[in-house]
N, C-alpha and C positions, 0 to 999 in steps of 0.2 A: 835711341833707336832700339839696341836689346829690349829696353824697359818696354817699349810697346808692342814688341816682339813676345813677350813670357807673357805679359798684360794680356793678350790676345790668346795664348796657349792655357794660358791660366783661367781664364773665363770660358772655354769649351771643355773645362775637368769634371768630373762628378765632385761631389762632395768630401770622397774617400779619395780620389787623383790626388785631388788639391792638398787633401789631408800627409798625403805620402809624400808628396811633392816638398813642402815645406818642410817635413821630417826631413829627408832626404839632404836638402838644400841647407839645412840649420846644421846637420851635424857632420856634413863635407865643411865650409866655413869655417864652424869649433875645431873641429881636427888640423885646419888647415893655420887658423891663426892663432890655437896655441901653437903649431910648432917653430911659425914664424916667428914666433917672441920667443921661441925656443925653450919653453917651461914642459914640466911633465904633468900629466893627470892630477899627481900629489898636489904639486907647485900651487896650476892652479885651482883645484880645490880648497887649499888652503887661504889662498887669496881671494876666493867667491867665498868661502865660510860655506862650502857645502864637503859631503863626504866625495874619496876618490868612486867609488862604488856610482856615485849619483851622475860625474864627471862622466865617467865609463858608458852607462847607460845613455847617457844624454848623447854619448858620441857613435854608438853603435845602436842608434833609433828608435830605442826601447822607452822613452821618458822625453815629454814634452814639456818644456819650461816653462812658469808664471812669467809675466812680465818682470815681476822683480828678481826672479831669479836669473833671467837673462841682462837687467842691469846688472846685477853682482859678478855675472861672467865677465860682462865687456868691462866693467869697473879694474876684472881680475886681469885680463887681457889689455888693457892701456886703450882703449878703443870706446868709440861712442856708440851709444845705441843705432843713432843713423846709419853709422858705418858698419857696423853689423849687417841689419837689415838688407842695407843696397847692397850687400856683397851676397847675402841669400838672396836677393830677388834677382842678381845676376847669375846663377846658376840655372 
């Protein structure tokens, strides 16, 4: 029901909404489920092989992941990409 609820919000966005929206939505998530694995920036930077720097950016909106860099996150995070996802698209 959400799903068809943001599905529905999501398809009356502009190009730039939707753009902000998924920023937004990606990097509440990242913040949220590094801290539930209870790691720091470093932690998981060190565990995606990206820098803390890139970590930062990614969580404070500024840098939007390749797909493989968001496997490497949820890889870093014990988490699947599916479950990634469906946790941004529930926001």
């Amino acid at each position: 029901m959400a799903a068809r609820r943001a599905a529905r919000v999501f398809c009356g966005m502009s190009a730039n909404s939707k753009d902000e929206w998924l920023l937004n939505a990606f990097s509440l998530v990242l913040r949220q489920e590094r801290t539930r694995v209870g790691i720091s920036q470093e932690e998981l930077a060190h565990r995606a092989g990206k820098s803390i720097r890139y970590i930062s950016m990614l969580e404070s909106r500024k840098h939007q992941p390749s797909l493989a860099t968001l496997k490497s996150i949820c890889d870093g995070l014990g988490v699947s990409m599916a479950y990634f996802v469906a946790e941004v698209e529930r926001r």
